[in-house]
Backbone bond lengths (Angstrom), bond angles and torsions (degrees), N, CA, C in turn:
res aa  C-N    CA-C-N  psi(-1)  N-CA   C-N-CA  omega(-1)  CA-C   N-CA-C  phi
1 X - - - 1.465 - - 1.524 110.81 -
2 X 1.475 119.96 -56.06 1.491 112.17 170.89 1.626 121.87 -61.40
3 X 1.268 106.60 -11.74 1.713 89.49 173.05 1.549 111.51 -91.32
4 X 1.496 115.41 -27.55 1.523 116.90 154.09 1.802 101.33 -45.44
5 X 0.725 108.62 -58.12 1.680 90.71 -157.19 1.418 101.35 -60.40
6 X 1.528 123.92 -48.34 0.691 134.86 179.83 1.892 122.09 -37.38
7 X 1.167 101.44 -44.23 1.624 125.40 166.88 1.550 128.28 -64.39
8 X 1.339 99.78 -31.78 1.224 131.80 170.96 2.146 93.91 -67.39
9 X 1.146 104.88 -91.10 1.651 122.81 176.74 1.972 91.63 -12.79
10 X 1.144 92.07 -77.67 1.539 110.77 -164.22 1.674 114.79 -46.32
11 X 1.587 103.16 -36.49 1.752 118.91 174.45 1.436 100.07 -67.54
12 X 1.215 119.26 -46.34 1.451 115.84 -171.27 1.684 117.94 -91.61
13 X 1.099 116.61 14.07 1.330 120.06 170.36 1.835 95.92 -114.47
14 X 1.094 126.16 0.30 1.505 126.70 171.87 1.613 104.86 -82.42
15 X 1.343 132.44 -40.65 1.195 150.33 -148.67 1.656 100.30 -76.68
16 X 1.456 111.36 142.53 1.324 112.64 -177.62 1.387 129.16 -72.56
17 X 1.236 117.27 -23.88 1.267 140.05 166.26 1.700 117.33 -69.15
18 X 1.421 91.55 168.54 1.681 98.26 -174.55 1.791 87.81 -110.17
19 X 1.826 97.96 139.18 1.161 103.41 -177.61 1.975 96.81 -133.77
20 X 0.913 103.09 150.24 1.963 114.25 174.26 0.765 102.25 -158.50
21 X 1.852 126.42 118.06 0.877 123.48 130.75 1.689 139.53 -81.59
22 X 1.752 115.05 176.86 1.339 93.55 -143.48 1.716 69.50 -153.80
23 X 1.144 98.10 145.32 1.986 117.63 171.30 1.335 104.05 -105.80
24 X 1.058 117.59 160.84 1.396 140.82 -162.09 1.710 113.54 -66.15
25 X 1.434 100.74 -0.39 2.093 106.21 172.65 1.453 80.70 -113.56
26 X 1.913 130.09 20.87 1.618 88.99 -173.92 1.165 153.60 43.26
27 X 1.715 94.00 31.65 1.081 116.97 160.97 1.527 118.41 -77.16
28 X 1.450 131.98 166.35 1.578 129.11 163.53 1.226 103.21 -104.95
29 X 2.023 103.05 125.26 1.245 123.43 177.15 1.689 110.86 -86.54
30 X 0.994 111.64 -51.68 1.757 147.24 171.01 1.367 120.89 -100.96
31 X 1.332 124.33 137.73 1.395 109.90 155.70 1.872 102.67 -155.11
32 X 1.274 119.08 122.28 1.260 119.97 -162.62 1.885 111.21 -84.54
33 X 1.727 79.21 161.82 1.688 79.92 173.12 1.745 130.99 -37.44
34 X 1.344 98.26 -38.88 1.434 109.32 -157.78 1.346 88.01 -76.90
35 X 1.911 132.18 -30.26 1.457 96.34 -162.27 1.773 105.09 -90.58
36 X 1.713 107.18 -3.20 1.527 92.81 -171.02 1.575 97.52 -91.09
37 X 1.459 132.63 6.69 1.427 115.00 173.98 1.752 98.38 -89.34
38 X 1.083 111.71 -8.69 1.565 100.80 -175.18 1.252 106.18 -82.53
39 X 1.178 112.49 -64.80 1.378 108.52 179.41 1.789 119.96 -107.50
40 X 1.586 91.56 61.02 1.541 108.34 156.32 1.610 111.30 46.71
41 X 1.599 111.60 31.36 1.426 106.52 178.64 1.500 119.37 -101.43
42 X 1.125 103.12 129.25 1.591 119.57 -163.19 1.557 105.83 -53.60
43 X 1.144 101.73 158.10 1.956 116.14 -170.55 1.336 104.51 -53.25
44 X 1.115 113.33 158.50 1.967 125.61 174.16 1.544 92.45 -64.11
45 X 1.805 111.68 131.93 1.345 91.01 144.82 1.781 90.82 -140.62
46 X 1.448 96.50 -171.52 1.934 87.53 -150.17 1.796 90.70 -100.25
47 X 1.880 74.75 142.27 1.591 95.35 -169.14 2.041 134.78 97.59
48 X 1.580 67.78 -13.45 2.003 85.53 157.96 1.670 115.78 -49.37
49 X 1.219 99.26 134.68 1.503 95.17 160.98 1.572 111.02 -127.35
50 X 0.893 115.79 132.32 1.773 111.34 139.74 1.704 128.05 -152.50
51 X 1.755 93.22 157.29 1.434 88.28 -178.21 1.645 115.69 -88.30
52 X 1.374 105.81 -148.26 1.224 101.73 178.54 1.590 112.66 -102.33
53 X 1.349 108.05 -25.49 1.684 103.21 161.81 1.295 111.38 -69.26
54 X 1.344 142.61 -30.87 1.517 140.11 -175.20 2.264 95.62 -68.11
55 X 1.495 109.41 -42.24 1.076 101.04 -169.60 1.847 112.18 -54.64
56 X 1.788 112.32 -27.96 1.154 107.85 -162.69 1.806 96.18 -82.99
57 X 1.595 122.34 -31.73 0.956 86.51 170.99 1.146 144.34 -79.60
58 X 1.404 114.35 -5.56 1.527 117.28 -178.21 1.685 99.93 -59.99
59 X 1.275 132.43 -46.41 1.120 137.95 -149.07 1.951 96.10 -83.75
60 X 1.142 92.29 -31.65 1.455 73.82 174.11 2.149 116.57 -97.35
61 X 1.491 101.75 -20.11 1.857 97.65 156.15 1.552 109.04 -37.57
62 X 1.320 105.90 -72.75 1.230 121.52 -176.02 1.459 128.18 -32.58
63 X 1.722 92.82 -52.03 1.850 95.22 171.36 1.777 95.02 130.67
64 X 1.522 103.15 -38.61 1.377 123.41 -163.45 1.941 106.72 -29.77
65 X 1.089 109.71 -39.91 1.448 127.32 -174.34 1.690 102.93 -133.47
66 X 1.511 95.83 112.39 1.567 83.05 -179.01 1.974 100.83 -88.61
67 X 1.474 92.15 140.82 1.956 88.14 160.67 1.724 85.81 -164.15
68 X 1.522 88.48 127.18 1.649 121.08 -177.77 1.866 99.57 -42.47
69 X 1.425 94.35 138.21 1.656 100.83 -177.60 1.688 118.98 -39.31
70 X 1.283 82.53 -51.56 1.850 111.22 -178.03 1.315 104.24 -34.38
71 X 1.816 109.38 -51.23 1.679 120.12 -151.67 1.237 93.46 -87.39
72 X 1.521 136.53 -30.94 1.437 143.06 -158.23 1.493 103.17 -45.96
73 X 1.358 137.80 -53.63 1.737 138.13 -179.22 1.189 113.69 -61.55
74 X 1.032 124.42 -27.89 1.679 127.72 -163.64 1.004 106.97 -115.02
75 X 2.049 125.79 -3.85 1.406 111.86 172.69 1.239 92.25 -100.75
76 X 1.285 133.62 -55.35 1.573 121.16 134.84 1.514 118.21 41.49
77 X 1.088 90.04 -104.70 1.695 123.52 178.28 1.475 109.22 -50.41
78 X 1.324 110.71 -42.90 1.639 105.17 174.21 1.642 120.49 -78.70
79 X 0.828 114.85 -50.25 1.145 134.76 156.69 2.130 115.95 -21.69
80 X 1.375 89.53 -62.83 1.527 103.06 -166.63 1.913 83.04 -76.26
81 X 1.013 131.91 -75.12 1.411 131.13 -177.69 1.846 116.15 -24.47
82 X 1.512 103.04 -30.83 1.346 100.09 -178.99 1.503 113.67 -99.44
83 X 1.133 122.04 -10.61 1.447 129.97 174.46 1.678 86.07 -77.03
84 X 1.142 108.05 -48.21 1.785 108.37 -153.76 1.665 117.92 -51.17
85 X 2.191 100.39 -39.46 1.242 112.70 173.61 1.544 107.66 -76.42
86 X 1.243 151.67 2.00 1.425 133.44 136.90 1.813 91.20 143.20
87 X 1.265 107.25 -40.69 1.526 111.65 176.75 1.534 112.36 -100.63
88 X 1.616 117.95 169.39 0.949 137.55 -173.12 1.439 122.85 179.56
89 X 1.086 128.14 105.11 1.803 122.80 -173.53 1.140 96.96 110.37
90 X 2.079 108.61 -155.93 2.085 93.28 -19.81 0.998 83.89 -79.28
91 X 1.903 89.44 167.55 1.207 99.66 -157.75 1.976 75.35 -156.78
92 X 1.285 121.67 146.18 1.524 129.80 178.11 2.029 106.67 -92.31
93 X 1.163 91.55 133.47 1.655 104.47 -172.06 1.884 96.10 -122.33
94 X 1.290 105.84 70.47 1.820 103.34 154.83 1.463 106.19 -39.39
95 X 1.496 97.94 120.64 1.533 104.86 154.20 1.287 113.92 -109.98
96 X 2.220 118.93 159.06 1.062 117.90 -144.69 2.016 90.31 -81.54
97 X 0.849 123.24 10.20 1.978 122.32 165.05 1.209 99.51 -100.12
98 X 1.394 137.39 35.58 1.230 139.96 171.55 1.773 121.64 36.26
99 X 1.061 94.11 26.54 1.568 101.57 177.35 2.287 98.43 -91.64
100 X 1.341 96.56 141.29 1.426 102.25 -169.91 1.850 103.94 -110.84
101 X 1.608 112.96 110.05 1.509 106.13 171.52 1.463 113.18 -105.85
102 X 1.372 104.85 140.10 1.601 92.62 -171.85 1.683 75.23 -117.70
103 X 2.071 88.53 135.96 1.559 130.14 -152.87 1.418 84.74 -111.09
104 X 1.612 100.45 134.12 1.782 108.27 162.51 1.726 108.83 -155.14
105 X 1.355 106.74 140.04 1.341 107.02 176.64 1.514 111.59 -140.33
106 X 1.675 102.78 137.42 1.619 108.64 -158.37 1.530 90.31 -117.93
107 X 1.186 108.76 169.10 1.663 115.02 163.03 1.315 104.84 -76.53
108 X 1.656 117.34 155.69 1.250 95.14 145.77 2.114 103.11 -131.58
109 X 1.676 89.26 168.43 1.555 108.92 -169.99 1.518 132.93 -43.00
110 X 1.661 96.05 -32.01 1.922 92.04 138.99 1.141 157.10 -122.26
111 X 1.663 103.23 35.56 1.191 132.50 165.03 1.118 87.42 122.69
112 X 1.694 109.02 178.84 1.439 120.93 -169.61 1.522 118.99 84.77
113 X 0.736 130.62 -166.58 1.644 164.40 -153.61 1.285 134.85 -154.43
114 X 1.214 103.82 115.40 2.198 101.13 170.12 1.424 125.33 -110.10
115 X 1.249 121.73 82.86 1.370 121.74 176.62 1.093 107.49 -53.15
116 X 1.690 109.27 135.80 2.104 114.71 139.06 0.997 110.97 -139.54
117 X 1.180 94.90 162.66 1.906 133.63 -177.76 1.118 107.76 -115.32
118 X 1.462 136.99 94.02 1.614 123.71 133.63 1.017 136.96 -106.91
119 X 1.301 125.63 139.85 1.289 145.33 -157.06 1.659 102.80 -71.41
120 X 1.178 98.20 118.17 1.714 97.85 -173.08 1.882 99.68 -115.64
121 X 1.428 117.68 7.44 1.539 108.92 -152.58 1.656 109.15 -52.37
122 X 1.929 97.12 -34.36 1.617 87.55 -174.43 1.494 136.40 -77.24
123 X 1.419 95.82 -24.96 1.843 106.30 143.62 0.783 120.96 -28.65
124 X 1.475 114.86 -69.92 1.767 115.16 -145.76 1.644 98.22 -98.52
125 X 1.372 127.26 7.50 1.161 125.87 144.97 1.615 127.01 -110.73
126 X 0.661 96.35 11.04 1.622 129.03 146.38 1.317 121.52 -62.21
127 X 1.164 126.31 -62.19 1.254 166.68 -159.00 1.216 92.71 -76.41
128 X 1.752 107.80 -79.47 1.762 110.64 -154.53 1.624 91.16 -71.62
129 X 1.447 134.90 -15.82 1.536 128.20 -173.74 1.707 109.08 -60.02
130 X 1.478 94.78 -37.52 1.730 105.49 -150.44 1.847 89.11 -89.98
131 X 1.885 119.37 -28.19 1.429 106.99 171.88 1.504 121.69 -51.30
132 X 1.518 91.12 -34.97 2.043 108.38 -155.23 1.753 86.62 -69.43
133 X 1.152 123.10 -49.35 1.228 126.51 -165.03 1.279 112.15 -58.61
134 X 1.392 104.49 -67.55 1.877 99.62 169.33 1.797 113.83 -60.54
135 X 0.819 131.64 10.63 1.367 131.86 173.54 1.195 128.28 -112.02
136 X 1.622 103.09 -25.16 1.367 108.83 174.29 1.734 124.97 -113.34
137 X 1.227 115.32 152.07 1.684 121.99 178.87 1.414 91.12 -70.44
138 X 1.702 107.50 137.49 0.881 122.47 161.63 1.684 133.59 -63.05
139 X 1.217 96.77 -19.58 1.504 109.85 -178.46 1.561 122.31 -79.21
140 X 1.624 88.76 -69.56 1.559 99.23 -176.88 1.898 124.83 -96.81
141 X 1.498 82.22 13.40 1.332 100.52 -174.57 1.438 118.96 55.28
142 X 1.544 133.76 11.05 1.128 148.08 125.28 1.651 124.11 -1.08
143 X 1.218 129.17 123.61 1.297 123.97 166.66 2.374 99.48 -54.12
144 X 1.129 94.68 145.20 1.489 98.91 174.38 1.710 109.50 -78.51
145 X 1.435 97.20 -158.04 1.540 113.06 -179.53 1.446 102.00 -79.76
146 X 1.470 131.76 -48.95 1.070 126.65 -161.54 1.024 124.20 -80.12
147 X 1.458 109.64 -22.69 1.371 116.42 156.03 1.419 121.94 -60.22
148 X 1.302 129.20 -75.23 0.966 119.03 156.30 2.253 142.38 -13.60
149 X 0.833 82.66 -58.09 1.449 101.94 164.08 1.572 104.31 -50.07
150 X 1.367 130.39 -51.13 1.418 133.08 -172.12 1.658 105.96 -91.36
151 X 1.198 105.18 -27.63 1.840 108.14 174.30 1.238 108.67 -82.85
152 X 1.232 123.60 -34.88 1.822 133.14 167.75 1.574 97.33 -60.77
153 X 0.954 117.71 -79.70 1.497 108.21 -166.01 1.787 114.17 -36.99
154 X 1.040 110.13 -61.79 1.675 120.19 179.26 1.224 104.44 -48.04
155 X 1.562 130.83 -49.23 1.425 130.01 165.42 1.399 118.25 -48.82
156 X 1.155 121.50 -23.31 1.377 117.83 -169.52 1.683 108.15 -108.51
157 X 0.908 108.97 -11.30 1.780 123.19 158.38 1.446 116.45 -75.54
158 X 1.317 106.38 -56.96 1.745 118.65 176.79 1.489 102.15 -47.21
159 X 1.655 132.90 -50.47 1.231 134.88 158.89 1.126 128.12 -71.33
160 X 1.438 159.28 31.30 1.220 163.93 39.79 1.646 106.05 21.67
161 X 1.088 106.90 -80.14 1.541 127.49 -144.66 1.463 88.72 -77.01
162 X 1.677 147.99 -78.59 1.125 124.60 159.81 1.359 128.59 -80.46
163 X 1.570 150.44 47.03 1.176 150.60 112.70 1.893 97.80 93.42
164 X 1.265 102.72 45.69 1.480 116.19 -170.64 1.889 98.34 -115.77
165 X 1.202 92.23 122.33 1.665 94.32 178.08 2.025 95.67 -49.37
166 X 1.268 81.84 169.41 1.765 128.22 171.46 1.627 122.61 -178.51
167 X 1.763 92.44 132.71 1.313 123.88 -176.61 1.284 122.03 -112.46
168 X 1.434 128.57 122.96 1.619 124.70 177.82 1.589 84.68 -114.56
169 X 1.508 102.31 150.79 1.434 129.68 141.14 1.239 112.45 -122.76
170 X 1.449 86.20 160.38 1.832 106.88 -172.63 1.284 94.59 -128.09
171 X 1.579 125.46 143.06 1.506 120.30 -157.31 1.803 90.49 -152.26
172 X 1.420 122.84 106.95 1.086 118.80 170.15 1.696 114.84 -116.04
173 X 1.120 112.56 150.66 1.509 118.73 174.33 1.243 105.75 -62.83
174 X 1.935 101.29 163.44 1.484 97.92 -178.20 1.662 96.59 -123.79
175 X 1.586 118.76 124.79 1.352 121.13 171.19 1.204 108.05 82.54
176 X 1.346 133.33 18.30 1.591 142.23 171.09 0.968 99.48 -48.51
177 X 1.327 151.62 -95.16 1.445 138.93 -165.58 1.335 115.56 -31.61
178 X 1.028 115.40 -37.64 2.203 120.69 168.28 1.801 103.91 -46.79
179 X 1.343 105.65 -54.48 0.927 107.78 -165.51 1.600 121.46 -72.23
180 X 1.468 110.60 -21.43 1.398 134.22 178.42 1.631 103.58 -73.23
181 X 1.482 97.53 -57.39 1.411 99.96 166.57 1.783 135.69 -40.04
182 X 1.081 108.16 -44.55 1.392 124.13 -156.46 1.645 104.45 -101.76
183 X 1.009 85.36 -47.40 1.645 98.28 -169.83 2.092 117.92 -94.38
184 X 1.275 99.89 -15.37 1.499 118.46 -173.07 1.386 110.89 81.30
185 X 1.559 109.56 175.50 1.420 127.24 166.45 1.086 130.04 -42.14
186 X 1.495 102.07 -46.39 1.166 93.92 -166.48 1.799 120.60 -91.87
187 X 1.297 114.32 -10.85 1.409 134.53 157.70 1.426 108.42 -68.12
188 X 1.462 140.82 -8.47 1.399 138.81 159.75 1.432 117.33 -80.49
189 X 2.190 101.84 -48.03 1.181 83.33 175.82 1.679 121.76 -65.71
190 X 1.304 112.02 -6.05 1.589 101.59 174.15 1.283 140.55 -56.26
191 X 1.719 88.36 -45.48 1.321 122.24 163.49 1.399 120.41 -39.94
192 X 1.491 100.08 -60.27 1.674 107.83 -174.47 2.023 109.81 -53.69
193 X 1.108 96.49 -49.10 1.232 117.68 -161.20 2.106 109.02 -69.24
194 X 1.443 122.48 -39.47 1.452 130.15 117.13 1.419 122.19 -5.87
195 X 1.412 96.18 -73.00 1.432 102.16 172.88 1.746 123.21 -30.82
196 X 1.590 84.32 -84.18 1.463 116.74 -175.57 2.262 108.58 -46.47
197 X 1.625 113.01 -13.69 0.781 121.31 -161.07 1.270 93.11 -108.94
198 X 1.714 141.97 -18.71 1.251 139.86 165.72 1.478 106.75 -83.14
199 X 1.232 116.82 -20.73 1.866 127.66 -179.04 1.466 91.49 -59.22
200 X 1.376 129.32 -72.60 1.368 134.11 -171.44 1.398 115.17 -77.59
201 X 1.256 117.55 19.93 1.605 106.43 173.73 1.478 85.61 -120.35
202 X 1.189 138.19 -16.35 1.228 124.30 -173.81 1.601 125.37 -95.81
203 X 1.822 97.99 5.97 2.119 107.80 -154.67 1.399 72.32 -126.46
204 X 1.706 81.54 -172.24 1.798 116.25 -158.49 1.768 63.64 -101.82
205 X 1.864 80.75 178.23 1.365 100.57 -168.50 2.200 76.05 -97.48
206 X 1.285 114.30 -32.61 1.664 89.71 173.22 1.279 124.14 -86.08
207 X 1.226 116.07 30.91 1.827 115.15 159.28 1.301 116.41 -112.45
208 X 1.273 118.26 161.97 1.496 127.76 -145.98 1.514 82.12 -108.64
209 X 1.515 95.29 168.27 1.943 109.34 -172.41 1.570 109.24 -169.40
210 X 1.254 112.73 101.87 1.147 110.12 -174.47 1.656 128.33 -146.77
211 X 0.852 159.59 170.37 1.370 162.71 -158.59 1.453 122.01 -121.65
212 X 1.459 117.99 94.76 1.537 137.18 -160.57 1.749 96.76 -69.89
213 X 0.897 112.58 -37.85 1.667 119.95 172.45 1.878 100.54 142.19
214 X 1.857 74.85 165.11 1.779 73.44 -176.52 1.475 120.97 70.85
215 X 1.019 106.70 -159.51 1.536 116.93 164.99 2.024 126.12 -98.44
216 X 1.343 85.51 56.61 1.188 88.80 -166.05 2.023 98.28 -134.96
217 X 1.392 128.80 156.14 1.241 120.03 -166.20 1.401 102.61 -147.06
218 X 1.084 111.36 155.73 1.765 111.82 -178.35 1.855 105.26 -126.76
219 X 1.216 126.95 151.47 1.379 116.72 171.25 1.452 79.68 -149.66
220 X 1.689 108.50 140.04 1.473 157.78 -169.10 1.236 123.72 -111.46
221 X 1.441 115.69 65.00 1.589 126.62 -161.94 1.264 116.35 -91.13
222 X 1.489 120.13 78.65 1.631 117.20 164.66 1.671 119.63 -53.15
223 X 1.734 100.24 148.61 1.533 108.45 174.87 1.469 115.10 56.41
224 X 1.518 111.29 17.23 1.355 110.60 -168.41 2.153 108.08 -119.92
225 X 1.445 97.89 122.19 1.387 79.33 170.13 1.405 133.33 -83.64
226 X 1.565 111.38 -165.49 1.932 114.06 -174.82 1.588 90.03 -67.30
227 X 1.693 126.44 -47.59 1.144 94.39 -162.38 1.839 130.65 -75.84
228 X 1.748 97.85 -13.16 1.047 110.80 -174.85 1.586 122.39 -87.03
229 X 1.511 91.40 -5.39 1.737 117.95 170.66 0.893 105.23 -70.14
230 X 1.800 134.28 -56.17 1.767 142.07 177.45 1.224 89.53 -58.87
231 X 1.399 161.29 -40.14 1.093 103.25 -154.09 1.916 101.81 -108.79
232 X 1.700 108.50 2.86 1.723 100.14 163.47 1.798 99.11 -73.77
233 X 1.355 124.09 -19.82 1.188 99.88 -165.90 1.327 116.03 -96.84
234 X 1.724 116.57 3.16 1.329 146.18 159.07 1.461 112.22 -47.05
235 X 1.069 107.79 -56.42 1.416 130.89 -159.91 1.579 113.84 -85.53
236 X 1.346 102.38 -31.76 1.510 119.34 -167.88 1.906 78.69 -75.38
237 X 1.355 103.25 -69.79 1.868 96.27 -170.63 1.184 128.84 -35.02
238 X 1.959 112.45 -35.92 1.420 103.16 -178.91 1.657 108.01 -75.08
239 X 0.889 115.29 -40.52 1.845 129.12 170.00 1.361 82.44 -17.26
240 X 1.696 115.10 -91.02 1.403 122.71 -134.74 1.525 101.01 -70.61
241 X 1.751 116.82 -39.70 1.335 104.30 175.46 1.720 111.60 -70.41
242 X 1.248 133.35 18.47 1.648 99.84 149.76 1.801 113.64 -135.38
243 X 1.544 93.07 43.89 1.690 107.28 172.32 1.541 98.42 -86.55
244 X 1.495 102.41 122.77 1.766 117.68 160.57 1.143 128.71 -122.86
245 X 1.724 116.78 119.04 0.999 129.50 -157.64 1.420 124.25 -91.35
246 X 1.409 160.39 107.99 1.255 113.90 -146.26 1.549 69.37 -127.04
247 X 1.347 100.39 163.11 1.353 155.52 -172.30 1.120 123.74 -145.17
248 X 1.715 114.04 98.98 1.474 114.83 -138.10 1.234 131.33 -24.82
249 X 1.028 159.89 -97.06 1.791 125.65 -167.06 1.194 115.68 -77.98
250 X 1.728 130.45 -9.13 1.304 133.02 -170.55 1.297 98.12 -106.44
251 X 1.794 108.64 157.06 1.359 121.87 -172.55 1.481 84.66 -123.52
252 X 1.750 98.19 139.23 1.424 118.24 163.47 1.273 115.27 -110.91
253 X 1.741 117.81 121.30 1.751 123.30 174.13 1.085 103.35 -95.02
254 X 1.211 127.64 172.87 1.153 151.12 -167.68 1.641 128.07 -166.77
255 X 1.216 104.24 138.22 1.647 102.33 -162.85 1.454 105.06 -140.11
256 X 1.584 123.73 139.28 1.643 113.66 -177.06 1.718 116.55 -133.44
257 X 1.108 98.61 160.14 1.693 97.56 -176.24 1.398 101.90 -107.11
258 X 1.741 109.24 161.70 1.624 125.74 -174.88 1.209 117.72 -141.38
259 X 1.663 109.84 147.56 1.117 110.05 -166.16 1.811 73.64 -131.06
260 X 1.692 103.63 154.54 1.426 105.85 -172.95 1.631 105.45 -151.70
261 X 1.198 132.69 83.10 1.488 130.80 -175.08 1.762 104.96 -120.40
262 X 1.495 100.97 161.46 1.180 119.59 -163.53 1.718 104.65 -124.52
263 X 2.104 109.73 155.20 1.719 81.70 -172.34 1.855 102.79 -81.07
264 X 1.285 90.89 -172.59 1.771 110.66 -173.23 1.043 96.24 -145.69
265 X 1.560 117.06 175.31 1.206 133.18 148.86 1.976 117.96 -49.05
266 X 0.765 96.82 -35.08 1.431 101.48 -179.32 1.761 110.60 -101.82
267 X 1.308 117.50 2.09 1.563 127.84 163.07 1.391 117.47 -111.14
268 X 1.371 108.27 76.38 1.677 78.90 -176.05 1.462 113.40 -123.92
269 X 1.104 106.56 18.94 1.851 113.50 173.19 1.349 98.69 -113.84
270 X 1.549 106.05 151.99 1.615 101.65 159.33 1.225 144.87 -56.23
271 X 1.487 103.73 -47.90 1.297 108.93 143.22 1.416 133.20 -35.01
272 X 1.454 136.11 -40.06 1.533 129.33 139.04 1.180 126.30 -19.43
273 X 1.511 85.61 -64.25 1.985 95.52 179.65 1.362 122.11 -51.96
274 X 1.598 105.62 -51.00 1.198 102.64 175.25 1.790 131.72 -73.67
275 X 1.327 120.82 -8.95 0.999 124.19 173.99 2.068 111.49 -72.64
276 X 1.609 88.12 -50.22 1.231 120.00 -171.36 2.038 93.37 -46.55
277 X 1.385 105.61 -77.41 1.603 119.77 -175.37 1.392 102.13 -47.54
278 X 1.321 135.74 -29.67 1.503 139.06 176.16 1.393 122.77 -44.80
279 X 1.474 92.46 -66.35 1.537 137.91 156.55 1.834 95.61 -4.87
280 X 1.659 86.84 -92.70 1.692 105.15 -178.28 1.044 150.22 -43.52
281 X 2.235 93.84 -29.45 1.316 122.11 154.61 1.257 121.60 -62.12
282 X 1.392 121.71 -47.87 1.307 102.05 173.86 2.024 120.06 -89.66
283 X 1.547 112.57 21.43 1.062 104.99 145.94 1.239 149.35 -79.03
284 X 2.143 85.81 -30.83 1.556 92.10 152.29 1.522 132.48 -79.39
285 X 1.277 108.02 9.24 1.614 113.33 167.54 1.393 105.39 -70.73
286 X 1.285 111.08 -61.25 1.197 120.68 179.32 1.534 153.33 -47.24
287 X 1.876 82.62 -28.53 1.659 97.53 161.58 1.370 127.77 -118.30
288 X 1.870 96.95 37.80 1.533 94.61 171.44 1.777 112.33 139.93
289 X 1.407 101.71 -12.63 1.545 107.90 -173.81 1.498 118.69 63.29
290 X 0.985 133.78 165.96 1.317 152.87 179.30 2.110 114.74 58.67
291 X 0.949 115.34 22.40 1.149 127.58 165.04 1.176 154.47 -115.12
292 X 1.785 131.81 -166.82 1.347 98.50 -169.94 1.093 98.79 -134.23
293 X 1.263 120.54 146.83 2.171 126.51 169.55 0.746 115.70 -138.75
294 X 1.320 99.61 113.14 2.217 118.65 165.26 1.427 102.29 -57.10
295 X 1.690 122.39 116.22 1.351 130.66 -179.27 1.718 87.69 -53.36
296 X 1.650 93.75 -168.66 1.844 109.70 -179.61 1.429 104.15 -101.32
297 X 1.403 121.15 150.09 1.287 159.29 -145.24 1.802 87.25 -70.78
């Protein structure tokens, strides 16, 4: 029987994962290789003890898991209460080396507890690689249309539901194809990308910014009103009108028009907005290029 267990010990310190078991005071009976290289826990030596609240603080002395001093008792406390009722998880534990373990704890059949740890980091950056990609323009590194479209909508609910203005602009170049023409591709994509680089020097870091296609741009202004919309979309114009591009000895300018509406009663999808802000944009095409118009009320 002890060399079974013994075999047992030895199988489970082979395993890639972090494993602890835990008796019914939550105490640690076991605790395998894999979970003390994760979280930096020093070698077995005989007569160690720890529980499972001592395990969280080591991990947070350490750094291994950050949680603010303040929160340390009461995550504590939650924590130990949910191991205690038999379940727990899974549940994902970011650590501050950005490695991601997704944490689970089962009962087991004669009492006690079985913690694990597996290391999921390359998944879940995996994961967030393949989101960024479908979300983002390849060019200007811009959130895309489709993104947008799904971040617009939620924005325009969030304002509904608490009664907080929201502002879209629609921001198109003026004579881009001239410039594609004359100057080539690859002096447009510069252009665009300029662009996309006056979009974010001119917003909050909480408004959205993204690229509808083409030469055309959208900005996603929460908590923000029409009038306080003219004047990011004020600002955004002088940006783009004094970006110079050069293309070996020649310089390419560039200048863009705006459309700038807010929701209403009669706007209340994004799609509104965006038709609506379109609207204005190409009014300011119309009366002259390089300017800005608050659609109608």
């Amino acid at each position: 029987m002890d060399n079974l267990l013994d075999n047992m010990r030895d199988a489970l310190d082979l395993v890639e994962y972090g494993i602890v078991l835990l008796d019914e005071d939550l105490r640690a009976r076991f605790i395998n290789r894999s979970f003390r290289k994760m979280w930096a826990l020093p070698d077995y030596v005989r007569g160690e003890t720890y529980t499972f609240e001592s395990l969280i603080q080591h991990a947070s002395q350490t750094g291994a898991y950050p949680i603010a001093p303040q929160h340390l008792d009461s995550y504590i406390a939650d924590r130990v209460a949910q191991v205690k009722s038999g379940h727990d998880g899974p549940r994902l534990l970011s650590l501050s080396d950005d490695r991601v373990l997704k944490f689970e704890c089962v009962p087991l059949p004669r009492g006690g507890s079985m913690l694990t740890y597996a290391d999921q980091s390359d998944l879940i950056h995996a994961v967030e690689k393949l989101e960024e990609i479908i979300h983002i323009d390849d060019l200007t590194k811009l959130n895309n249309r489709r993104f947008l479209n799904t971040c617009g909508e939620t924005e325009v609910a969030r304002s509904k539901r608490y009664s907080h203005p929201l502002s879209v602009v629609v921001i198109n170049l003026d004579q881009f194809k001239k410039i594609d023409a004359d100057y080539g591709r690859d002096a447009g994509d510069k252009v665009l990308c300029a662009v996309a680089d006056c979009c974010r020097e001119a917003t909050r870091n909480t408004d959205v910014i993204g690229r509808l296609g083409g030469d055309e741009f959208a900005l996603i202004l929460p908590a923000t009103t029409l009038a306080a919309a003219m004047v990011v979309a004020e600002k955004t114009r002088r940006k783009i009108a004094a970006i110079v591009v050069h293309v070996g000895p020649l310089s390419v300018k560039v200048t863009a028009s705006f459309g700038v509406v807010t929701v209403t009663e009669h706007k209340r999808s994004f799609e509104d907005l965006l038709q609506s802000a379109n609207k204005a944009m190409q009014t300011a095409k119309s009366t002259g290029r390089n300017t800005v118009v608050a659609a109608p009320q």
